[in-house]
C-alpha positions as a Markdown table, in Angstrom:
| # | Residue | x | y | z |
|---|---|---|---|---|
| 1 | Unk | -9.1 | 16.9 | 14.0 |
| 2 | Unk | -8.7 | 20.7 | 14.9 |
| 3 | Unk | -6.2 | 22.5 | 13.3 |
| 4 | Unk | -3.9 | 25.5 | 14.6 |
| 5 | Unk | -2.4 | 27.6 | 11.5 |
| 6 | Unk | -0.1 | 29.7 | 13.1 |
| 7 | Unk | 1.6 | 32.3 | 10.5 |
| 8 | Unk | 5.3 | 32.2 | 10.0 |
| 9 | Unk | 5.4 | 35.8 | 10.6 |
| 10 | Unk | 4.9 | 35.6 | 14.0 |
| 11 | Unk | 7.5 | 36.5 | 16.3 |
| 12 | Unk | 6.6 | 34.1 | 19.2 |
| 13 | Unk | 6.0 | 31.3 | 16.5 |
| 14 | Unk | 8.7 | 28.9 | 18.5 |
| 15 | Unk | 7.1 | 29.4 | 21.5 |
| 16 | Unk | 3.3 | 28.7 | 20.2 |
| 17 | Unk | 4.9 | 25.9 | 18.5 |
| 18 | Unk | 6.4 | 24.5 | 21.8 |
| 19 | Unk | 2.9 | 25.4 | 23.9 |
| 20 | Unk | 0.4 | 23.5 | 21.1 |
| 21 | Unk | 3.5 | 20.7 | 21.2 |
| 22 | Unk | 3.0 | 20.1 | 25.0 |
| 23 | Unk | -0.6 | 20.1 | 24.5 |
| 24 | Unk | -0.3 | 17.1 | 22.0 |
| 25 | Unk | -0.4 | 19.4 | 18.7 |
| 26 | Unk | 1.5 | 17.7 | 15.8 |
| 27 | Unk | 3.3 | 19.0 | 12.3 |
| 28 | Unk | 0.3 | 18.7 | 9.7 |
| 29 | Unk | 2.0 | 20.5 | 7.0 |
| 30 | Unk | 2.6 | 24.3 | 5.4 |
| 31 | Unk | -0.1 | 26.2 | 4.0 |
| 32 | Unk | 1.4 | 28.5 | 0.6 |
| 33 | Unk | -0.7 | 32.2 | 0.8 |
| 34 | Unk | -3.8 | 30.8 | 3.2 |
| 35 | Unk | -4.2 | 34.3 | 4.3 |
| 36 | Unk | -3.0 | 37.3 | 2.7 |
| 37 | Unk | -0.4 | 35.8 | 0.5 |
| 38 | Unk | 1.2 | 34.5 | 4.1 |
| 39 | Unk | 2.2 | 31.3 | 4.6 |
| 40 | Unk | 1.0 | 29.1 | 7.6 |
| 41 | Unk | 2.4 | 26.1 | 9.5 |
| 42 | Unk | -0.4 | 23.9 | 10.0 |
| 43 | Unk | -0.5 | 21.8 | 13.8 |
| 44 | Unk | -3.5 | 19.5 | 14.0 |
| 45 | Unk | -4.7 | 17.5 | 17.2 |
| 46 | Unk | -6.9 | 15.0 | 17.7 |
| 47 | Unk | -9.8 | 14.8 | 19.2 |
| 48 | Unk | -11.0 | 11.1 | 18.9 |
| 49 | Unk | -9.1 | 8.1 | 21.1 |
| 50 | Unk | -9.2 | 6.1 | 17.9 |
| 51 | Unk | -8.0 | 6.9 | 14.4 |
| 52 | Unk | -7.2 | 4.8 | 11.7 |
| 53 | Unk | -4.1 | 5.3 | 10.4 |
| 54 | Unk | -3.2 | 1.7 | 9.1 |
| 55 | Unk | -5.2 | 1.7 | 6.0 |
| 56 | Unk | -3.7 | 5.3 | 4.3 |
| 57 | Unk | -3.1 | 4.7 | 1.3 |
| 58 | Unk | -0.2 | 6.8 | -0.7 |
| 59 | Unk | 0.7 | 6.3 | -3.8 |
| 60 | Unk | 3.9 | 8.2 | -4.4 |
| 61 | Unk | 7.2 | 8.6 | -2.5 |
| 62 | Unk | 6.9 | 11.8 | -1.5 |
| 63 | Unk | 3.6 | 11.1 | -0.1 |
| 64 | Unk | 4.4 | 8.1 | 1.6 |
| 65 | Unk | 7.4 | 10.3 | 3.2 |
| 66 | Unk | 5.2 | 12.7 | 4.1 |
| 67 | Unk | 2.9 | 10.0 | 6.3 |
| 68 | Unk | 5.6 | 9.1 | 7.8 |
| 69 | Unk | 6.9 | 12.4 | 8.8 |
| 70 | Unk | 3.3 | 13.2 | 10.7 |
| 71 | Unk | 3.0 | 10.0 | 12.3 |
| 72 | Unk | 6.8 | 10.6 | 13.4 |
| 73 | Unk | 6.1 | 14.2 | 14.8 |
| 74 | Unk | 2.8 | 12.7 | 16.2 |
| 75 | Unk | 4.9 | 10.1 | 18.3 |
| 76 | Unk | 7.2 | 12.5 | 19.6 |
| 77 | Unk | 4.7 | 14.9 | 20.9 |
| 78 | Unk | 2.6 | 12.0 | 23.0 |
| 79 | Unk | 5.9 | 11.8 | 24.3 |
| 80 | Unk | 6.1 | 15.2 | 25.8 |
């Protein structure tokens, strides 16, 4: 994977957001004080053809929504 943390204080952020988007970047999750107390969206990519996905294994709801969510997001991008 490679990972883009972009911090929420930036005033272009929708516009990074949409360039790392088109270039098959996808929502990886929020990052609470990564950098001087900021917080940070995290976009990841990846850079293998293959990935198993089918054997995660979550135990609770949330996480299990979460999953979901990223493999959702990670859809929509390929699509752009």
């Amino acid at each position: 994977m490679i990972y883009a943390d972009i911090n929420f204080q930036t005033k272009e952020i929708d516009n990074i957001v949409e360039f790392l988007n088109k270039n098959r970047f996808f929502y990886s999750g929020v990052l609470f004080y990564r950098y001087k107390k900021n917080d940070y969206l995290r976009l990841q990519f990846e850079n293998r053809h293959k990935i198993e996905e089918k054997y995660n294994v979550c135990y609770s709801e949330y996480c299990k929504f979460l999953s979901k969510f990223v493999l959702k997001d990670k859809k929509r991008v390929n699509h752009l």
